[in-house]
C-alpha positions as CSV (number, residue, x, y, z in Angstrom):
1,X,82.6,232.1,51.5
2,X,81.3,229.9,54.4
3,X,81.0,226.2,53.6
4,X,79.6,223.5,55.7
5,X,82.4,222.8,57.9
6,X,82.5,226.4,59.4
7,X,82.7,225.9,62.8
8,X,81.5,222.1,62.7
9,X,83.7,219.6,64.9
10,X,85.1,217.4,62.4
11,X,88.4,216.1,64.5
12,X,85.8,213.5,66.6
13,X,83.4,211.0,64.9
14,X,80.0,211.9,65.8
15,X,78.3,209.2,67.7
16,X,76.1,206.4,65.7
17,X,72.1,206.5,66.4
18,X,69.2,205.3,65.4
19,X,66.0,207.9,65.3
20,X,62.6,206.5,64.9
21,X,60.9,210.1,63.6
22,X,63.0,210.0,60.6
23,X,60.9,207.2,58.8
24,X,59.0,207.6,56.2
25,X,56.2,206.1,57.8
26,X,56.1,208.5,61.1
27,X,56.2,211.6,58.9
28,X,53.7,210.2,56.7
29,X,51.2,209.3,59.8
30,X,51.8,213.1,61.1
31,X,50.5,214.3,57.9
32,X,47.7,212.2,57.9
33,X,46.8,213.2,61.2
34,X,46.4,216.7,60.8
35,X,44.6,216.3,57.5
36,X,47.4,216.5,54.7
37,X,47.9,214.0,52.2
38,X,50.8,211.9,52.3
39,X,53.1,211.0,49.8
40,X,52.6,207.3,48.2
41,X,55.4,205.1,49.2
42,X,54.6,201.6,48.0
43,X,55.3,201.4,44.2
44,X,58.7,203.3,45.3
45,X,60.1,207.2,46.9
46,X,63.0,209.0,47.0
47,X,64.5,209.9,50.6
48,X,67.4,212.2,51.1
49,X,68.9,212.6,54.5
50,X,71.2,215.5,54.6
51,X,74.1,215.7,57.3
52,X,74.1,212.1,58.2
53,X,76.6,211.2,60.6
54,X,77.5,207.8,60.9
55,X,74.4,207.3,58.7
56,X,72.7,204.6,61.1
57,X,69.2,206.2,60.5
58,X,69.1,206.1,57.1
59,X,71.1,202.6,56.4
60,X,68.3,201.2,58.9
61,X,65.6,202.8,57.5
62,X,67.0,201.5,53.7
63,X,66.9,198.2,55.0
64,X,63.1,198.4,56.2
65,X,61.9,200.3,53.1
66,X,63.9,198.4,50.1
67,X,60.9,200.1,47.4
68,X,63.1,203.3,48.2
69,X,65.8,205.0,47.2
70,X,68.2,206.4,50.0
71,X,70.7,209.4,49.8
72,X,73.0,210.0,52.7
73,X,74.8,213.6,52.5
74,X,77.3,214.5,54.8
75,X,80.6,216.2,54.7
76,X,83.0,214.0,57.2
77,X,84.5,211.7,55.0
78,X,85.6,209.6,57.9
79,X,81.2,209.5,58.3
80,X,81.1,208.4,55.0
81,X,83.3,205.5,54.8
82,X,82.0,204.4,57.7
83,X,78.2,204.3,55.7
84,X,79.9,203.0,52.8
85,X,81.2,200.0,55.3
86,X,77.5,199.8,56.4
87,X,75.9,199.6,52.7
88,X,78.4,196.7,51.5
89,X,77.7,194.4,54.7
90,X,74.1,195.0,54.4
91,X,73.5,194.3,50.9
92,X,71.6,197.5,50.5
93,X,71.9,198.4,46.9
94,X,68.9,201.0,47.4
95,X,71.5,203.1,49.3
96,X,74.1,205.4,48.9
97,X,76.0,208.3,50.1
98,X,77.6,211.2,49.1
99,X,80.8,213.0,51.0
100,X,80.2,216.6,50.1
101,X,79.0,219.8,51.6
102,X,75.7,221.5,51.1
103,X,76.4,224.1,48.6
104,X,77.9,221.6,46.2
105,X,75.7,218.9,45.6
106,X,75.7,217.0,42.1
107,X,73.6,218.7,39.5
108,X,71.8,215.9,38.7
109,X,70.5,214.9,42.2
110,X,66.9,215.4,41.4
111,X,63.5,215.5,43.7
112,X,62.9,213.8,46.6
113,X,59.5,212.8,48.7
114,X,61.0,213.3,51.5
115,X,64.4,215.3,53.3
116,X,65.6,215.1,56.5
117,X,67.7,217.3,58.7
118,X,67.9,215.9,62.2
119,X,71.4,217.5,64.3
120,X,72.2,219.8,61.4
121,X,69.9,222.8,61.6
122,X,70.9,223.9,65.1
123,X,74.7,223.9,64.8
124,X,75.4,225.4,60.9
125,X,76.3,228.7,60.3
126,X,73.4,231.1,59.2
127,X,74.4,230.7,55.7
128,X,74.9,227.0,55.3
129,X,71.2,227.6,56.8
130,X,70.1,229.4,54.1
131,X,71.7,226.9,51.8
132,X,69.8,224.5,53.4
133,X,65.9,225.9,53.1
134,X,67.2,226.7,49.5
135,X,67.5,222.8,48.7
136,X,64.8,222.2,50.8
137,X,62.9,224.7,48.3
138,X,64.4,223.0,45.2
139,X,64.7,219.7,46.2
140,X,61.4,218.7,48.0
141,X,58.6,217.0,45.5
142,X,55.3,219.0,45.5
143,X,53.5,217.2,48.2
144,X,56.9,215.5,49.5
145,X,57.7,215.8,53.2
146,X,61.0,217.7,55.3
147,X,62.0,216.5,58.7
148,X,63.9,219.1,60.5
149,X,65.0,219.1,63.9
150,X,66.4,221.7,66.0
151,X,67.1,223.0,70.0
152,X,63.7,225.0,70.7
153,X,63.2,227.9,73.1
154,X,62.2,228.6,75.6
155,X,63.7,225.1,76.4
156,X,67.2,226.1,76.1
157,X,66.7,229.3,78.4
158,X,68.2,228.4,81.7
159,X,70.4,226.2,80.0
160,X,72.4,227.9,77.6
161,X,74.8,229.1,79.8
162,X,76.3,225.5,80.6
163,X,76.8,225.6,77.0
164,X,78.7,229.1,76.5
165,X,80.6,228.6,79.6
166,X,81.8,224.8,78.5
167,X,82.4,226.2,74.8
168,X,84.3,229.1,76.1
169,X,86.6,227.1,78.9
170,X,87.4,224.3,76.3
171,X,89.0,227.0,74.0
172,X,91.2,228.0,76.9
173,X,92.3,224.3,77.1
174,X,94.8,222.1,74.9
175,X,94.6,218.4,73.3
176,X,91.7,217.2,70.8
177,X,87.9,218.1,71.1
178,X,87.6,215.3,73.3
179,X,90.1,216.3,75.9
180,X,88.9,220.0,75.8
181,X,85.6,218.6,76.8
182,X,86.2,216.5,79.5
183,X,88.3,219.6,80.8
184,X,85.6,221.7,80.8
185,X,82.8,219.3,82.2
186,X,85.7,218.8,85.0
187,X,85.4,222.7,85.4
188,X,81.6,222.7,85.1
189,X,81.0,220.1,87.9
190,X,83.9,222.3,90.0
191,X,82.1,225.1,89.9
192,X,78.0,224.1,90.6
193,X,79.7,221.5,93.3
194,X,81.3,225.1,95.0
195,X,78.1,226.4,94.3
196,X,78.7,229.3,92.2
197,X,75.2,231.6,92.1
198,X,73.9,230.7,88.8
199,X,73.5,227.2,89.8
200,X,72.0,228.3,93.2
201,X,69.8,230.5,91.6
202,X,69.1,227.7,88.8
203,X,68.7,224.1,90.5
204,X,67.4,222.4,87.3
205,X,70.3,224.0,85.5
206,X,72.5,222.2,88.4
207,X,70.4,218.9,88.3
208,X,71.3,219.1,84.5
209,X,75.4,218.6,85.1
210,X,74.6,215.5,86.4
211,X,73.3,214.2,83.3
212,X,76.0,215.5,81.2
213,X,78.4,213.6,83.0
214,X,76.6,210.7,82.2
215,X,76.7,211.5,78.2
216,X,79.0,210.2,75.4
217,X,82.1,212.8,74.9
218,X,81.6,212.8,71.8
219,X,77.8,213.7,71.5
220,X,78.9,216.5,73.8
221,X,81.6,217.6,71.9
222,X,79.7,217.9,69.2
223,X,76.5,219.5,71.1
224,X,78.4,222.1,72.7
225,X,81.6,222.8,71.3
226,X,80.1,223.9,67.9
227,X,80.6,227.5,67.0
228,X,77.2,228.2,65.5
229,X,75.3,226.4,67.7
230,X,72.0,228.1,68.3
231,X,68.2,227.6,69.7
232,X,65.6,228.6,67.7
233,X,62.0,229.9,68.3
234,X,59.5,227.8,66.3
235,X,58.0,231.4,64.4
236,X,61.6,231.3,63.6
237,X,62.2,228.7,61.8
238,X,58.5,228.0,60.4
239,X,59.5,231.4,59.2
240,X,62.6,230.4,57.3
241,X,60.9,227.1,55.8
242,X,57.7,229.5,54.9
243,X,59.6,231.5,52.5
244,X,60.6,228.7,50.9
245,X,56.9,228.0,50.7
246,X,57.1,225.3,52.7
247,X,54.1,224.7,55.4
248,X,54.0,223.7,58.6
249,X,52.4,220.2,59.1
250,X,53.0,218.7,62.2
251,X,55.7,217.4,64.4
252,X,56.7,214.7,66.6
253,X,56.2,212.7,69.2
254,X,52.6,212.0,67.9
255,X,51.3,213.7,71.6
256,X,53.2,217.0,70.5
257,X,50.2,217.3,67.8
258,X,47.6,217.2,70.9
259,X,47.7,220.5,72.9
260,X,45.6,219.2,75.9
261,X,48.2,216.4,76.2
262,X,50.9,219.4,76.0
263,X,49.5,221.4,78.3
264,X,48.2,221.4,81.8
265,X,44.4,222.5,81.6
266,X,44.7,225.6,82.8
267,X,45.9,226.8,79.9
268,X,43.6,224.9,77.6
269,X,41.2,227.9,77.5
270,X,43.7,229.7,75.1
271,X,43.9,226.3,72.8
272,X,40.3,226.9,72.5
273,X,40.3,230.3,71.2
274,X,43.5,230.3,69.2
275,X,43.2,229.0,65.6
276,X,45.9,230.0,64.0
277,X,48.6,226.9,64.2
278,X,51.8,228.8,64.0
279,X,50.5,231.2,67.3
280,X,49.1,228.1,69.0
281,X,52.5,226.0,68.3
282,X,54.6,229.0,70.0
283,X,51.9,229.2,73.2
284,X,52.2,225.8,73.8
285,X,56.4,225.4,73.9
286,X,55.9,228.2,76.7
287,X,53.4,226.1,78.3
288,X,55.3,223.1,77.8
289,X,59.3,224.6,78.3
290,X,60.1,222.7,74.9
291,X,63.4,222.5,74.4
292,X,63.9,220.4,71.6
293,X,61.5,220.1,68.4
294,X,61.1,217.1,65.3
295,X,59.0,219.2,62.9
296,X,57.3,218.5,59.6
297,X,56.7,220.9,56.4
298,X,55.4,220.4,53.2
299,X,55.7,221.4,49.5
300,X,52.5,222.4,48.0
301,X,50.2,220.3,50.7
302,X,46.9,218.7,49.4
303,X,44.4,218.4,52.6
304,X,41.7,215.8,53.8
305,X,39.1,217.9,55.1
306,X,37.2,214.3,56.1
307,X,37.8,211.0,57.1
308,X,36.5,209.8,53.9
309,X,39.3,211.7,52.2
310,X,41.9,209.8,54.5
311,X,40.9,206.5,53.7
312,X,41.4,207.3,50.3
313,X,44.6,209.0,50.6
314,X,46.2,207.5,53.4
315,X,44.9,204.5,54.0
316,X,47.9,202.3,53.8
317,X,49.0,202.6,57.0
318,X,48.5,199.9,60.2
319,X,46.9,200.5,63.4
320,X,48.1,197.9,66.3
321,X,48.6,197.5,70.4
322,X,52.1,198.6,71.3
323,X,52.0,195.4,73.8
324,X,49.9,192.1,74.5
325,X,49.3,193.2,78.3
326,X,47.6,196.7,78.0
327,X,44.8,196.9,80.3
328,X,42.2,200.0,81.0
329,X,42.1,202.3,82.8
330,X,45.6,203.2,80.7
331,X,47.8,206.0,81.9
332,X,50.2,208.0,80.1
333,X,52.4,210.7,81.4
334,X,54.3,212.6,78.3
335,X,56.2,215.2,80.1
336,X,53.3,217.8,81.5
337,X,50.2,216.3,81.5
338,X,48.6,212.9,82.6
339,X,46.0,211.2,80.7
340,X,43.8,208.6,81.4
341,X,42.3,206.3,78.8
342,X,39.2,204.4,79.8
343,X,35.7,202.9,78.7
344,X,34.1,200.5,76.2
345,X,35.3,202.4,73.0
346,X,39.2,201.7,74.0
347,X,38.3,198.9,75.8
348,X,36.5,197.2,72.1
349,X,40.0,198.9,70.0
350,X,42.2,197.0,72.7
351,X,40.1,194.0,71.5
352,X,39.9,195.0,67.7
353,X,44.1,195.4,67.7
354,X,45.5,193.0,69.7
355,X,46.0,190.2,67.4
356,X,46.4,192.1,64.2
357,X,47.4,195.6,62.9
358,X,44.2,197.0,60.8
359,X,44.3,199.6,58.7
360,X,41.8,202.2,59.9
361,X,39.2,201.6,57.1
362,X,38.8,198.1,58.6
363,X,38.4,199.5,62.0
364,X,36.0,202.1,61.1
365,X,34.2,199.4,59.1
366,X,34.2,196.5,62.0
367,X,30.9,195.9,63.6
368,X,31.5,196.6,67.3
369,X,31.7,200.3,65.9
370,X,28.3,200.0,64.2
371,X,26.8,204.2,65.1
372,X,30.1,205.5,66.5
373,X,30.9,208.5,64.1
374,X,33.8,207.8,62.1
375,X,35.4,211.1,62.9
376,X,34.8,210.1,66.8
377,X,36.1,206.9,66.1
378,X,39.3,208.5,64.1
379,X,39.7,210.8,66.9
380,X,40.4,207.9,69.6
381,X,42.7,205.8,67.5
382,X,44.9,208.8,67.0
383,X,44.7,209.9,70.9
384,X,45.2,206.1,71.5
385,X,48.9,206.7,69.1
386,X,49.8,209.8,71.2
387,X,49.3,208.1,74.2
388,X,51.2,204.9,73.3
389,X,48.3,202.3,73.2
390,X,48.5,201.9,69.4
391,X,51.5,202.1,67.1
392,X,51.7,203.2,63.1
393,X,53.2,200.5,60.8
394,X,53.9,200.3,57.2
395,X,52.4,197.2,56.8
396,X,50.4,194.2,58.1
397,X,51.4,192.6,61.7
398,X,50.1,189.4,62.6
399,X,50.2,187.3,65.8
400,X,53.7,184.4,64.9
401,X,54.5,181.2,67.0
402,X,58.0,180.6,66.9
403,X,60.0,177.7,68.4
404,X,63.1,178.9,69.6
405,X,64.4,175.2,69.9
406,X,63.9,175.3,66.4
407,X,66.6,176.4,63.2
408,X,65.8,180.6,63.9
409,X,67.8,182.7,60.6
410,X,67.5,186.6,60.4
411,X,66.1,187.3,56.7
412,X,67.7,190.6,57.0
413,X,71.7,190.8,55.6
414,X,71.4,194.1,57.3
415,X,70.8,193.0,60.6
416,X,72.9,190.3,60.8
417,X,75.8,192.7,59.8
418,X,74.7,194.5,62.5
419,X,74.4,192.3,65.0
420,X,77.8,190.4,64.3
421,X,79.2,194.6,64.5
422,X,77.8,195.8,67.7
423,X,76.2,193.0,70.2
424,X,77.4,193.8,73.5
425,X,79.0,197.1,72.3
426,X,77.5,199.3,75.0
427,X,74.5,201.0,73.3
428,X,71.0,199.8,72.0
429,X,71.1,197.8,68.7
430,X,68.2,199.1,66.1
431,X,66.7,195.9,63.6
432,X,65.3,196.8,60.6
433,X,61.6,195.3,60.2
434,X,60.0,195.6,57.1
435,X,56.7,194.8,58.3
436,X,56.7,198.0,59.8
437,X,58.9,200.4,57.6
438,X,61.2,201.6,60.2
439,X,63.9,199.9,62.8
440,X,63.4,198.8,66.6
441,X,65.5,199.0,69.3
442,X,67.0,196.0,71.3
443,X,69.7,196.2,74.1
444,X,73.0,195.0,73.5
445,X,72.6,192.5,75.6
446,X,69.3,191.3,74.2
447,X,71.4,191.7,70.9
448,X,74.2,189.2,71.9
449,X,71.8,186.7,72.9
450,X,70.0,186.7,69.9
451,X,73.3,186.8,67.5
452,X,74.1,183.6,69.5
453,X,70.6,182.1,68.9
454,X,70.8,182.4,65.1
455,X,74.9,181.5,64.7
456,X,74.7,178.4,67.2
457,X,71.3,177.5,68.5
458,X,70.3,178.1,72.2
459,X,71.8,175.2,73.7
460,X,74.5,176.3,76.1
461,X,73.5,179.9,75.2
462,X,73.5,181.4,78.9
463,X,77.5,180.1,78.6
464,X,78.3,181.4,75.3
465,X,76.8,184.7,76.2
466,X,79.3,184.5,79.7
467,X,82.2,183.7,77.7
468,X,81.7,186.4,75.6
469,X,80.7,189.1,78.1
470,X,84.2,187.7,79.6
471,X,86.0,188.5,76.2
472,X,84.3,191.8,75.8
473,X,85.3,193.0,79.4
474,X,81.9,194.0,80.0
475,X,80.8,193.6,83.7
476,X,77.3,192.9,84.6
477,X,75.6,195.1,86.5
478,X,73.0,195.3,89.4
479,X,71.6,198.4,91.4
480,X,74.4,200.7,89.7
481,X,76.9,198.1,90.9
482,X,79.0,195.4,88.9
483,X,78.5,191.7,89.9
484,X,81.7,190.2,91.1
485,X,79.9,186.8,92.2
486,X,80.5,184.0,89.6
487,X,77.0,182.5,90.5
488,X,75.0,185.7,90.9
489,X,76.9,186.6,87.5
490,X,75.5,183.5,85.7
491,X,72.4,183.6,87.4
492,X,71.5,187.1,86.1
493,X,72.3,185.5,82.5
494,X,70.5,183.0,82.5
495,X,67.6,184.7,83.9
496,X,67.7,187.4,80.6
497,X,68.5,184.6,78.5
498,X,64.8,183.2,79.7
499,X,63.3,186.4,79.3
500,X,64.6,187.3,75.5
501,X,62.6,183.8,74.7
502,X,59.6,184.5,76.5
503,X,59.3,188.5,75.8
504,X,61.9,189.5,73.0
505,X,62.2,186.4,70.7
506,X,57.8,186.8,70.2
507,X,57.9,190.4,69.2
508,X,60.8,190.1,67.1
509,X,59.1,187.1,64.9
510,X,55.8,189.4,65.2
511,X,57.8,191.9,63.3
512,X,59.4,189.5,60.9
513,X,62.7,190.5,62.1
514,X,63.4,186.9,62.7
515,X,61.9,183.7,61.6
516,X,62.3,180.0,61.3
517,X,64.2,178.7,59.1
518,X,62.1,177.2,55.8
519,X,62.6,173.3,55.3
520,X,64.9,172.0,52.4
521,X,63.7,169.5,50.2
C-alpha cells in the first residue's frame, strides 16, 4: 500500500516560505473575478493546508486572519515540531497542525472553506494523488475554495532532462540528499560547461544551470530528487479535480486570468473564438510556455452573472494603489506581453485610491464615475489588479503618520517572534498584517533594522545594526561584491537605515503592522 512518504525526501528539511496565493483573500478575489461567489470569511472559516512544510504560509496567514481556523497537515514530523515551535511563540491559538499522512487523517476533521496544496501535487505518487482529490471531494464545503499548485507543461519540456539526469546521477552518488545533490549539480555544470549537445541544441535549458546553482540545496533536493515527480497538462489535472466535481475557477497571478495579457496578439484571434475555458486555459500555456500553475476549483460554485451580484456577494474586499508614486502612462511586462495603462479613467482610479482602499461599491458609486458603465468600470479595476496598479485587501487601508522618533511596538506576537527568529537570516522575512488578510515581505535586512527600532529605539541604530551584521558574519554587499571598507561598510548602513524610515517604516504602519505605542495613564 503506498503511503505519503513513497518516494518523498524526508532526510532534509524542506526550506521555509512564505506564498502570497495561498490566502484566503487572493483565492477569494479570483473567484470574484471570474463571476463565482466567494465564501464569507468575516464572522469566521475553516482553512486546511495539506502538506505544509515548515508551515510558514499557513502560521502567517493564521496570524493575519485570527476569525479563522487553521489546519496544517504534513507528514515530516521534524516539519511539525518546527510549526508547533511557530504556534507557541506566536500566540496563535487559531492554529494547529497535524503530523500524519494523507490516507489517515482524524475522522473527525470535518469541512473546510478552503484547502490548499501548494508543492505536494507535483511530487506524490499517483495514488497519494488520488487520495488527495478524494479529500479534496470530501473535505471541501459546497462553495469552499482548493488551491492546488503544480509543474505545468509545456513549461517543463526542454527542462526535464536536467531533472532526470540530476535524479539519476545523485543515485549513483553516496552521503545524504544534500551531498548527492551538490554532486550531481557539480556533474551538471561539468557537462553543459564541456558542452555536451543537448545543452547546445538547448541554450535556455543551459542558461537554466546557472540558476540552479544559485538555489537553496535543499529546495533542489527536494524539486528534483523526488521519485514521483511529474508535470502535468492543465486538461490533466482539471480532469482529476472534475471528477471529484470540482470546477475550474481561476488561477493565479491575477494577469494569468487575462489572455491578451498572456498572450502576444497574434494569437488573440483564437481567444476570441474559443469559449470553452478548459480549451482556452490549455491554448494559452502553449502560447505562454507555462511552466508552473497556482490554480483554483470549487465545490458546487454559485455565479454572479452581473456586477450587481458582486457587490452583493463579494463586496468585502478593498481596492488600493500598490504604491504612492504611480504615474500614467503605466507599464507592465508579465512575462509575454506588455501593457500600457493610460487615460482619464485610470488616471481618476489613481486619484480615487491613493489615500484609501475602497471597496468597489464605493468606487462604482463615486462621482467622477457618474455614466461610466459599471461593468466598464469593473473591467478596469480588475485589469488595473493584473497589472499591479491596484492591490486586493481584506480590509480597510488608510493613509498613517508615524514618528519613528517616537515609542514604535509591533501589535503582532507573531511577528515579533519572527522577527527576533530570522532578521538577518539570509532570506525575506514575511509580517502578518491584518489589515490586509495576508503577510508581506521585508528583506532581512529591512527586518533587522526594524527588530532594532521596536527593542531599542533608533538612536544609534545604524551601529547596532553593524554590530550585529558583525556577530552574524554576514558581509555586505555591493555590485555582487562584499564591502571590505569600514567606511563604505557603515556608509551603506546608514544609508538603508534612512531609507527603511522614509520608505519601509510608512507602509508598514499603512498596514498596521506597526504602530505607536498608546500612552499610559
Amino acid at each position: 500500500m503506498s503511503t505519503a512518504a513513497d518516494g518523498y525526501v524526508t532526510d532534509v528539511a524542506y526550506t521555509p516560505g512564505f506564498y502570497p496565493h495561498m490566502a484566503p483573500v487572493a483565492m477569494r478575489y479570483v473567484a470574484a473575478l471570474n463571476r463565482v461567489v466567494p465564501p464569507k470569511i468575516n464572522a469566521g472559516f475553516r482553512y486546511l493546508e495539506l502538506g505544509c512544510g515548515l508551515g510558514r504560509s499557513l502560521t502567517t496567514l493564521a496570524a493575519a486572519n485570527p476569525q479563522g481556523e487553521f489546519i496544517g497537515i504534513d507528514l515530516n514530523p521534524a516539519h511539525t515540531a518546527a510549526i508547533e515551535k511557530d504556534i507557541a511563540a506566536g500566540g496563535l491559538t487559531n492554529a494547529r497542525v497535524i503530523t500524519a499522512d494523507f490516507g489517515h487523517l482524524p475522522k473527525d476533521l470535518g469541512s473546510f472553506d478552503f484547502i490548499t496544496l501548494h508543492g505536494v501535487f507535483s511530487w506524490v505518487a499517483p495514488t497519494v494523488r488520488d487520495t488527495l482529490v478524494a479529500l479534496a471531494k470530501k473535505r471541501l464545503a459546497p462553495g469552499g475554495l482548493l488551491l492546488a499548485s503544480y509543474n505545468a507543461m509545456p513549461g517543463w519540456a526542454h527542462l526535464q532532462p536536467i531533472r532526470g539526469i540530476l535524479r539519476q546521477y545523485a543515485l549513483l552518488r553516496q552521503g545524504d540528499s544534500v551531498q548527492r545533490m551538490r554532486d550531481a549539480l557539480a556533474y551538471l555544470v561539468f557537462i553543459r560547461d564541456k558542452q555536451a549537445k543537448y545543452f547546445e541544441d538547448n541554450p535556455r535549458a543551459a542558461a537554466y544551470v546557472d540558476s540552479l546553482i544559485k538555489q537553496d540545496v535543499n529546495y533542489l533536493v527536494h524539486e528534483f530528487l523526488n521519485e514521483h515527480w511529474t508535470s502535468f497538462y492543465f486538461s490533466e489535472v482539471a480532469g482529476m479535480f472534475g471528477s471529484a466535481g470540482l470546477a475550474f475557477v481561476g488561477s493565479l497571478p491575477v494577469f494569468t486570468n487575462f489572455w491578451d495579457l498572456c498572450v502576444r496578439p497574434e494569437f488573440q484571434d483564437l481567444f476570441r473564438t474559443t469559449t470553452n475555458r478548459l480549451v482556452t486555459e490549455s491554448h494559452k500555456d502553449f502560447c505562454a510556455n507555462t511552466a508552473f500553475r497556482w490554480d483554483i476549483y470549487a465545490n458546487a460554485p454559485r455565479m454572479m452573472p452581473e456586477v450587481l451580484d458582486r457587490l452583493r456577494d463579494a463586496d468585502d474586499l478593498f481596492f488600493r494603489t500598490t504604491r504612492a508614486s504611480i504615474t500614467l502612462p503605466y507599464q507592465a511586462n508579465l512575462g509575454v506581453v506588455t501593457s500600457t495603462v493610460q487615460g482619464p479613467l485610470y488616471q481618476s482610479l489613481l486619484d480615487l485610491l491613493s489615500g484609501k482602499s475602497r471597496r468597489l461599491s464605493e468606487i462604482l458609486s463615486a462621482p467622477e464615475f457618474k455614466g461610466t458603465a459599471p461593468a466598464d468600470l469593473t473591467r478596469a479595476v480588475d485589469a488595473g489588479v493584473a497589472m499591479g496598479l491596484f492591490d486586493v485587501t481584506a480590509g480597510p487601508i488608510s493613509e498613517t503618520t508615524i514618528d519613528p522618533a517616537s515609542r514604535l511596538v509591533l501589535p503582532s506576537a507573531f511577528n515579533k517572534a519572527l522577527l527576533t527568529s530570522d532578521s538577518l537570516g539570509g532570506r525575506a522575512v514575511a509580517l502578518a498584517s491584518v489589515a490586509t488578510g495576508t503577510g508581506h515581505h521585508l528583506g532581512d535586512f529591512d527586518a533587522a533594522i526594524l527588530h532594532e527600532l521596536v527593542t531599542h529605539g533608533r538612536d544609534d541604530i545604524a551601529a547596532r545594526i553593524e554590530t550585529r551584521l558583525a556577530n552574524s558574519g554576514r558581509a555586505l554587499q555591493q555590485n555582487g561584491q562584499p564591502i571590505t571598507d569600514s567606511q563604505e561598510r557603515s556608509k551603506l548602513v546608514q544609508q538603508s537605515c534612512d531609507a527603511f524610515f522614509t520608505v519601509g517604516l510608512p507602509q508598514l504602519a499603512r498596514l498596521g503592522i506597526i504602530s505607536e505605542e498608546a500612552n499610559k495613564t
